[in-house]
N, C-alpha and C positions, 0 to 999 in steps of 0.2 A: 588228712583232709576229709571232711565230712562230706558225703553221699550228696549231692542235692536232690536226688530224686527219692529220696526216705518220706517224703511229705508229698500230697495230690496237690498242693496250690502251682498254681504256675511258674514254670522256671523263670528266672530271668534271664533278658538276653546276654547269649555270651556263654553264659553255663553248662559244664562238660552235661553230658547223659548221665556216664557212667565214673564208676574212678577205680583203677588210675585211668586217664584220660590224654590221649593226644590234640593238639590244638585243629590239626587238618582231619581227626577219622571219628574224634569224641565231640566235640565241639557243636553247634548251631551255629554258623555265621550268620553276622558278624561279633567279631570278640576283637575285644581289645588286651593286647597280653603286656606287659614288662618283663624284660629280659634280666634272669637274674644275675648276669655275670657286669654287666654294666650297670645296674644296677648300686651292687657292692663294689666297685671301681668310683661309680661316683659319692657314695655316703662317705667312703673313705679320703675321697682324693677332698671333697669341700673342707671336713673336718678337718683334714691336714692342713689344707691354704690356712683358715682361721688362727687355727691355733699358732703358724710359724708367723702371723701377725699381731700374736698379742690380742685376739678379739675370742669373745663368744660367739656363738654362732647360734641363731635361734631361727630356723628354719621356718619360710613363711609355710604352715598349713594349706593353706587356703586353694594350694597350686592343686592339693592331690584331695582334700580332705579325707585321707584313709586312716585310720588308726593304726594300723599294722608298718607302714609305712612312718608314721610318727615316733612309733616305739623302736623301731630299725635307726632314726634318725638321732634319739636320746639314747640308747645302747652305742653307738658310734661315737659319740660326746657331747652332743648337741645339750648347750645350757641351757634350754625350753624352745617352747615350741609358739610361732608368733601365728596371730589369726588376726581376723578384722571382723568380727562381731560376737554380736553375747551369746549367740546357739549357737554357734561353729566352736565358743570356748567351751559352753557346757558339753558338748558332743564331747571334745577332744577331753576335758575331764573325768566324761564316763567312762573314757577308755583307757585313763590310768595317766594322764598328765597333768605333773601338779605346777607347773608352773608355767603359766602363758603372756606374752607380751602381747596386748591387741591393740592395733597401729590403727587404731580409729576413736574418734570421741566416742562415750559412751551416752547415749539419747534415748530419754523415754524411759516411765520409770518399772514396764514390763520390764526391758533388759535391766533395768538394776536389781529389777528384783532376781532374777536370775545370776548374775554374775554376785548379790549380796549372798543368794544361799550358796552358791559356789565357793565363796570365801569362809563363809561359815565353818564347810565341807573340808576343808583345810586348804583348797587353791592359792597359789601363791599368783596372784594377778597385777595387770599394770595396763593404762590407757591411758590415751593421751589428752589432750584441753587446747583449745585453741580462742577462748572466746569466754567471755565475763559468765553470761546466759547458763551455759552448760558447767561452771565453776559455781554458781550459784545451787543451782538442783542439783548435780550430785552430792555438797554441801550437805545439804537439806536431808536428803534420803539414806545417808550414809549414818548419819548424826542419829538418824530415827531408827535406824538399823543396830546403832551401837558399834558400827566398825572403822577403819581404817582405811580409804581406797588412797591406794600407790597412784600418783599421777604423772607424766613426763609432760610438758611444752613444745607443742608441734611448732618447728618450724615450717613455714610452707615459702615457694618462691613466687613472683608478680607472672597473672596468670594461671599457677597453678591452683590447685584443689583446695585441702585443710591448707591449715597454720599460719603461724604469724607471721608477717610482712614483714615486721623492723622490728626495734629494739625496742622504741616507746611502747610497740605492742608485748612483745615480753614483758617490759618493767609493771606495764600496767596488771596484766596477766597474773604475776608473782603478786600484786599486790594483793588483786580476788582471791589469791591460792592461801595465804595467809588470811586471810580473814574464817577461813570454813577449818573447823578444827578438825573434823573428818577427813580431813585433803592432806597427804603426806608429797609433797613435791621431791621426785628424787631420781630427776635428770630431764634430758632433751632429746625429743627423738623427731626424724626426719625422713624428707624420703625424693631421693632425684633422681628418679624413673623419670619425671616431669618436664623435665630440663632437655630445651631442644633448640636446635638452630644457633649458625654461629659456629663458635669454634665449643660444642659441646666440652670435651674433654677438660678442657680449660675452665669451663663453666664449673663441671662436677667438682674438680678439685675445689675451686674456690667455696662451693659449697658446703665441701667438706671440713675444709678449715673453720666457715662460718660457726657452725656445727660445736665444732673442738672449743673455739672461742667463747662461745658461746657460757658452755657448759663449766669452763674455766671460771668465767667472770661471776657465774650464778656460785660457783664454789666458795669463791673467793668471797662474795658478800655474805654469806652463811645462811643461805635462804632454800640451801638443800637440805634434804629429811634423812639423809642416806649417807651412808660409813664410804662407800666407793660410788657414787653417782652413776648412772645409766647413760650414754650417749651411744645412738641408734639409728643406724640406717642401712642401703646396701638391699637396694633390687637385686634382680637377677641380673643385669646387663654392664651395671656401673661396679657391680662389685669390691676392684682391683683396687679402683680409684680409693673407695672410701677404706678400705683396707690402710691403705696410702696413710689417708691422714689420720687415723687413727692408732699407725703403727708408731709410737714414741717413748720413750720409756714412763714420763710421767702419769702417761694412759695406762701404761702396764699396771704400773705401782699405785696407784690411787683410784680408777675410776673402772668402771664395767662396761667397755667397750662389746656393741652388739651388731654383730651381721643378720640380715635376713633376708636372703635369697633363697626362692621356696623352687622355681623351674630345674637347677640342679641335679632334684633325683634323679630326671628321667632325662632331662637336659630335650632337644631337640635336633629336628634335621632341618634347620632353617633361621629361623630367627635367631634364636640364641645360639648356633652351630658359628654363626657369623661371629654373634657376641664374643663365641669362646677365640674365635681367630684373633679379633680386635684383642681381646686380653695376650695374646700371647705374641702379637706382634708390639705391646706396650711392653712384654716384660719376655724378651728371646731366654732367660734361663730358667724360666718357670718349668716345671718336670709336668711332664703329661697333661692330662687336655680332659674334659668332661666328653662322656661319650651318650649317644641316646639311646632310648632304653626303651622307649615304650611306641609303639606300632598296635597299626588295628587291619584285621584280616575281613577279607569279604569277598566273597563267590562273583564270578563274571556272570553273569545273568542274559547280556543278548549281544548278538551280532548284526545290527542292525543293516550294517552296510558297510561298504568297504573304507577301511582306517577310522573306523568309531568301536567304541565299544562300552557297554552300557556294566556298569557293577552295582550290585544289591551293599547301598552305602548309601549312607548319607547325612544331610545337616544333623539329624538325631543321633549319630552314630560318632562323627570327628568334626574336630574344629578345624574350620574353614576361613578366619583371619589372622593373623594378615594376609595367609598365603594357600592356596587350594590345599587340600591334602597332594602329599608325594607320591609315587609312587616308587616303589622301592624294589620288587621281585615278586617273581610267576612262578604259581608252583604249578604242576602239570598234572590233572586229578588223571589222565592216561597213565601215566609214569610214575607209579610209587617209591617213594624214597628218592627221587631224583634230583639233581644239586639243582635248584632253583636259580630260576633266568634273571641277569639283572636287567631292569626294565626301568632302571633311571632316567634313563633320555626319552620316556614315555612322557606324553604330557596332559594332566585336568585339565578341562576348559570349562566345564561347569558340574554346579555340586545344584541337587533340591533336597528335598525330605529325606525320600530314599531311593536315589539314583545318584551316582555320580558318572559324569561323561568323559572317555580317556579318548586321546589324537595316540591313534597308533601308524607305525609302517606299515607300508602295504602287505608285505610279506614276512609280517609277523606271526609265528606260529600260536595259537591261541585256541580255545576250544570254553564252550558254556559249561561252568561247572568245575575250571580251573579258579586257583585261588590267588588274590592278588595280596602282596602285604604292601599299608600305606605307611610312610612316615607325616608327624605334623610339625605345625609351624604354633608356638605358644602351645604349650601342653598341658596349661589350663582350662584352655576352653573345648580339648576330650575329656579330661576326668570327668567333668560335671555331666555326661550324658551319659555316665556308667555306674551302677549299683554295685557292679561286681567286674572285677577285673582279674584276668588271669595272670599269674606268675609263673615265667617258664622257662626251660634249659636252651640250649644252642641248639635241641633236637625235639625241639617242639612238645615236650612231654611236660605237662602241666603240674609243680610242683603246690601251687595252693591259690585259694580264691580269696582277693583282697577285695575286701566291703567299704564301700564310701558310706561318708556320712553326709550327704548334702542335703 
């Protein structure tokens, strides 16, 4: 692990002093760390669902944007790596991934230009088309470019986001896709994260099938570009479902079933902790469970008055929707090496810039300058307020600094 203090610019937050480094005696709070043992528990445990479904697994990016992290995720087997825009693909490019599914239309002809020198570069790429307009200009630019762009058919649901409503909207779709000799149509990708109210569950599957049919029917008229067609979906939360319908055997043998659920890595202690319940109570002989990995540390700072207590954290530092940050355990900066307090039943009641506010007992033991560690709720919305994030053991001893690209 390289020095960060080799160089006068300013460290970034979070970054040891020295190295080697402990997270409680080297450290600047606040830091945000990943745990490496749950960590490699979950790249493994994802890869393994996947693969006993018969799917690829293409890791949404977007959750962590780390490089380090993407290449741990393609080393474990991951068939590429999925992002949603043309600098988060080139990022991931320059860090040695060659092949990205990006689950957004591509718009504007800066990003083509970008994602055309990417392909140039050898990128093996793919996005998706929802609409005549953007079937048109990429046509256009690709043609003048001299290349190839891979495209898939978003389906979207009434209400949601991208993609197509209906069928008439596909048939029409396919028919712009074929007119741009640039355009290689070669499958259907989708995404029900969206899908709410009601009897969900019920919803998703149907969705899923939609999906499968879908890709079937476009097979069937020969209006795919592609030897195994791409059908794609699979948030973080609905996962199991689209597994479901994607595990068949004529999916196995003919077409390139794709998962991408990017929260995974580090999973959570809230939102998606629930998810993982829900999956397990849809499927009682599923073997082990995703576990969370990534926590952010920061110094108690006041005692303002009795059963409050003020920490140096905040909106800058952890994501704070859906759910406050957690708190999780007290370390005691009196008591070295001491088995840290768990402080669960603590509770946020308000996050700013940089404070957050904890509802303590009255007769909790507590001192300025003890350390608290937070768990979060969506672990997306920590990655993005960190350049650099620690990677560290069950004893707090800092094994390496992982760099975002956001």
């Amino acid at each position: 692990m390289a020095d960060p203090m080799t160089s006068l610019a300013p460290p970034q937050k979070g970054t040891p002093l020295s190295t080697p480094a402990n997270l409680l005696a080297d450290v600047p709070l606040p830091a945000a760390a990943i745990f490496e043992a749950p960590l490699a528990h979950n790249l493994a445990w994802m890869q393994r669902f996947a693969d006993d479904h018969g799917a690829k697994l293409a890791p949404h990016g977007k959750t962590t944007m780390t490089p380090a992290l993407f290449q741990r995720q393609i080393e474990a087997g991951a068939w590429g790596i999925t992002l949603a825009t043309a600098v988060q693909t080139v990022a991931a490019h320059a860090h040695g991934i060659d092949r990205v599914l990006m689950v957004n239309q591509l718009v504007g002809r800066p990003n083509m230009r970008l994602i055309a020198d990417a392909i140039e570069r050898g990128l093996e790429y793919y996005c998706v088309v929802d609409g005549d307009d953007n079937v048109r200009d990429l046509g256009r630019y690709f043609a003048e470019r001299g290349l190839t762009l891979n495209v898939l058919i978003e389906l979207g649901i009434d209400g949601g986001r991208c993609g197509c409503r209906d069928a008439e909207q596909v048939e029409a779709l396919v028919a712009a896709i074929a007119e741009q000799p640039a355009l290689a149509l070669v499958g259907i990708e989708g995404y029900e994260g969206m899908i709410a109210g009601g009897d969900e569950v019920a919803a998703v599957r149907a969705y899923g099938e939609r999906l499968v049919d879908t890709v079937r029917a476009l097979q069937a008229s020969g209006v795919l570009q592609r030897e195994a067609p791409i059908v794609t979906a699979s948030g973080s939360k609905w996962f199991d479902l689209i597994a479901e319908a994607f595990d068949r055997a004529e999916l196995r043998e003919h077409y390139t079933p794709v998962l991408r659920p990017g929260c995974y890595v580090v999973h959570d202690h809230r939102l998606y902790a629930g998810a993982m319940d829900a999956v397990k109570s849809r499927h009682p002989g599923l073997e082990g469970e995703l576990k969370p990995a990534l926590e952010v540390f920061a110094h108690v700072q006041s005692l303002p008055e009795p059963g409050l207590v003020i920490v140096a954290l905040g909106k800058r530092d952890i994501g704070h929707e859906p759910d406050l940050p957690l708190p999780l355990r007290l370390y005691s900066s009196a008591m070295e090496n001491a088995t840290p307090t768990d402080i669960s039943a603590w509770r946020t009641t308000h996050i700013m810039d940089q404070h957050v506010f904890l509802e303590i007992p009255a007769n909790a033991e507590i001192a300025v300058g003890d350390v608290i560690a937070f768990g979060t709720s969506h672990p997306c919305l920590t990655f993005d307020k960190w350049r650099r994030l620690l990677l560290v053991d069950e004893r707090l001893e800092v094994k390496d600094i992982l760099e975002t690209c956001f």
